[in-house]
C-alpha positions, 0 to 999 in steps of 0.5 A: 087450100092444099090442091088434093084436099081440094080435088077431093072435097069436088069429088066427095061433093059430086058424089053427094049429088049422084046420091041425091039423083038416085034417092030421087030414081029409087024414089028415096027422099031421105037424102033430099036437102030440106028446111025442116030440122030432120033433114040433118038429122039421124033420128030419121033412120028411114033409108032400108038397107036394101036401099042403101045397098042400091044406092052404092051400087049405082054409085060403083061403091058397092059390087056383088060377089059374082053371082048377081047378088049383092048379099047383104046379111053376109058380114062384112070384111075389113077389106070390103070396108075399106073400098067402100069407105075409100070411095064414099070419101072421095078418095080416088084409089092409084092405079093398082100395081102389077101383081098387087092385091085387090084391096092394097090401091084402097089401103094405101088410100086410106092410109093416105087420107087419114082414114087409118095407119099404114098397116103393113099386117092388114086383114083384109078377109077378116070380119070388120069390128064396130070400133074399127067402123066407127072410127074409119068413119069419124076419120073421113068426116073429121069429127068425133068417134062419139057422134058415129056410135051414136049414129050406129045405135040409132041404125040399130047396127050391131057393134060386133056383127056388122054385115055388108048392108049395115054397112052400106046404111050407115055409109049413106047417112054418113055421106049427109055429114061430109064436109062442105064449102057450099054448105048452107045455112037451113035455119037459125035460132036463139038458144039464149042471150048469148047463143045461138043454133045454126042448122046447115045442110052439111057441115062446114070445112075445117077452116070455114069453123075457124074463128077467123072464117066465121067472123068472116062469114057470120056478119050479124047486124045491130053491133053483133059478132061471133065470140068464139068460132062455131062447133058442131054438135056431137051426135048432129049432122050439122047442127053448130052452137054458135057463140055471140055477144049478148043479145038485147031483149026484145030485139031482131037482127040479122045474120047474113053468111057468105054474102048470100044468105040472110036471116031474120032472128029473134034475140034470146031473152033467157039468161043463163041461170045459175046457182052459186057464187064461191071464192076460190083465190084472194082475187078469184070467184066462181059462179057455178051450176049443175046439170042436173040444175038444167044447165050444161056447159057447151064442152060436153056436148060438141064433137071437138071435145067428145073425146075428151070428156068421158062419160061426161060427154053426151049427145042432145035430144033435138030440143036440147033435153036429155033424158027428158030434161031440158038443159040450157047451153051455155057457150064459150065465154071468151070475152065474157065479163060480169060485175062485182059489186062490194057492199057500199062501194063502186061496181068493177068489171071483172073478166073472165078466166079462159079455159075454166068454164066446166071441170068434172062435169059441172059447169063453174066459170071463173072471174078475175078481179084486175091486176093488182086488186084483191078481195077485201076479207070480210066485204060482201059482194054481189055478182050481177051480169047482162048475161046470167042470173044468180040464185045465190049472188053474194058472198062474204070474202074469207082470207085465203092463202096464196098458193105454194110453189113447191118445185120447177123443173126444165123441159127444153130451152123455152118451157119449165114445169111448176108444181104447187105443194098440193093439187088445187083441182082446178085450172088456177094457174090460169093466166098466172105468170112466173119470173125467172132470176138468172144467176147471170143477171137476166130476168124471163118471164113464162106464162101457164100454157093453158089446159096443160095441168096434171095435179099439181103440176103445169106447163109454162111457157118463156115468152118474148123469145127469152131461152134458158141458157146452159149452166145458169142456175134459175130462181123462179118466182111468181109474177104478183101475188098469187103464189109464193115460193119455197126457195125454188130454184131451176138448174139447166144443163 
């Protein structure tokens, strides 16, 4: 760990325990660590402002305006806002230097700890804005803009009008959600057959979420590991959806994290259920659902992604319902497989496409059938899994024409772009490859950078170290049968 960052997580540390010490001296209990689920949880709005205000006080984060009060209606300035951040974080301020204005040691501690730009024309006197709240904040957490806002309207904290004790409220519950290498485990709990919710006391550091450090730190017993690495639930303090492999009904195991914690657990018994099964490639299904079908998928509720989904992004009730309505989670399917079943032939397992699991708010994960295989026209299947179930479970494959490369165009040495004749609307370059024929002999080969497409045109990526080479003229063509191309050539200066 970089030896700052370190400094910095002790200090944001320590002051979490004086908060706790003076919650305890006022007689304040919300900050308390708890084994119920509202102790990481901002439902609990139970800290006053006067509280808080006090709170800070005692911490040196918060001082009056010389007159002995600390005048909280009294609106808040970015100035202000940025001392008290800088310091709820951790991040010890340099010594000012001569002559230097009272907020600039703060400023440029900020600037240096990501909590905002260098910013040479800085208002310090001028009245802090929501966004500019929301955002500082999320930046010192390292997490989404989303969950803050959402905190705020729970607070009942005016997006406009923001006085120094609205501050200090939402300042001392953000201090629940600081990152932590001493974070534990408060419960855990089986949402389905392939997910689980684990409550912390904070959330985790940045690496311990890695899928490395999870598999690492998340050892679970009868043949069971992590699928993917853990993500936090946008609007929680610390609440993550943990993907596994499938759990067998009826069935315990463990969970034991870092060595020092252990937990008994119940298998999940439900499967995820889904509605429709659709072709959409001559070696490509989906299986589908929609929200309002009960079921969302785990990208429009976590706080990596929250900035990423719009409006299809939202923040979970406690028990997983929204508006009222109880949603199963499906988590990430890396490594998931189903089985495809042709009408009076044997089973083949088919895996699923990464990256392909929700689009526009719905929830539509595809599988592949294995290189070289196709969909028979005129064949029914049947679609089965250990880990979903399937209103509708059969289809008739139709023939369905490859798609069209249109044109490819270089970006640098080791990257091209591939456009189709027409948007396909989903992520169905996944996984495909082109070769590239130079008009010196050589052959290379780029794969689909995943995620990277914009309408008809994607990203790919030469592999293996090969380069584009100056002056050589490039016929591109796909790897298998998932395209054809008209006459597409790729010139490089």
């Amino acid at each position: 760990m970089n030896p700052m960052k370190k400094t910095n997580l002790m200090k944001k540390t320590n002051k979490q325990a004086a908060a706790i010490a003076i919650a305890v001296a006022i007689g304040g209990s919300a900050l308390l660590p708890s084994t119920t689920a509202s102790a990481a949880s901002f439902n609990d709005a139970s800290v006053t402002i006067q509280q808080a205000v006090a709170k800070l006080a005692e911490q040196g984060i918060l001082q009056g305006n010389g007159d002995g009060k600390m005048h909280e209606e009294r609106r808040i300035t970015n100035g202000e806002f940025i001392k008290m951040a800088v310091l709820v974080f951790g991040f010890e301020p340099e010594a000012p230097a001569p002559k230097a204005k009272w907020y600039e040691a703060y400023v440029n501690a900020a600037a240096a700890n990501g909590l905002m730009d260098a910013n040479p024309s800085f208002q310090p006197n001028k009245q802090l804005e929501g966004a500019d709240l929301a955002s500082i904040i999320a930046k010192g957490l390292q997490r989404d803009v989303k969950s803050v806002q959402y905190w705020m309207e729970l607070l009942q904290i005016d997006h406009t009008k923001i006085t120094r004790g609205e501050a200090a409220r939402l300042l001392i519950q953000a201090e629940q959600a600081i990152r932590s290498e001493s974070a534990a485990i408060v419960s855990v709990k089986a949402l389905n057959k392939i997910t689980l919710e684990v409550e912390f006391d904070r959330p985790m550091t940045l690496t311990d979420e890695t899928t490395a450090s999870a598999q690492a730190n998340f050892v679970l017993s009868n043949g069971l590991k992590l699928v993917n690495q853990p993500r936090l639930k946008t609007g929680s303090v610390a609440t993550y959806i943990v993907p596994i492999q499938t759990m067998k009904s009826g069935e315990a195991f463990t969970l034991t994290y870092k060595g020092k914690q252990t937990f008994s657990v119940t298998s999940g018994e439900e499967a995820i259920q889904l509605k429709n099964v659709n072709q959409v490639t001559n070696d490509t299904f989906e299986v589908s659902s929609l929200r309002e079908d009960g079921v969302i998928d785990y990208g429009y509720v976590i706080s990596a992604y929250a900035g990423g989904r719009g409006a299809n992004a939202i923040v979970l009730e406690e028990d997983n319902s929204y508006k009222g309505q109880p949603l199963q989670i499906i988590s990430s399917l890396a490594t998931r497989q189903a089985v495809l079943t042709p009408e009076g032939g044997a089973p083949i397992t088919v895996n699923y496409v990464g990256f392909t699991q929700s689009t526009d708010g719905k929830q539509e994960p595809k599988f592949r059938l294995p290189a070289g295989t196709t969909l028979q026209p005129g064949v029914k299947y049947t679609v089965t899994s250990d880990w979903f179930v399937l209103a509708n479970n059969t289809f008739i494959a139709q023939p369905i024409d490859p798609l069209t490369i249109a044109s490819a165009a270089s970006i640098d040495d080791a990257s091209i772009t591939v456009s189709l004749t027409a948007d396909p609307g989903d992520e169905l370059f996944a996984y495909r490859s082109v070769r590239l024929k130079g008009s010196d002999g050589s052959v290379l080969t780029a794969q689909y950078r995943v995620q990277t497409r914009k309408g008809e045109t994607g990203i790919f990526d030469i592999q293996n170290g090969g380069k584009l080479v100056d002056g050589v003229k490039y016929e591109v063509l796909p790897a298998g049968a998932w395209a054809t191309a008209i006459a597409v050539e790729l010139g490089v200066k």
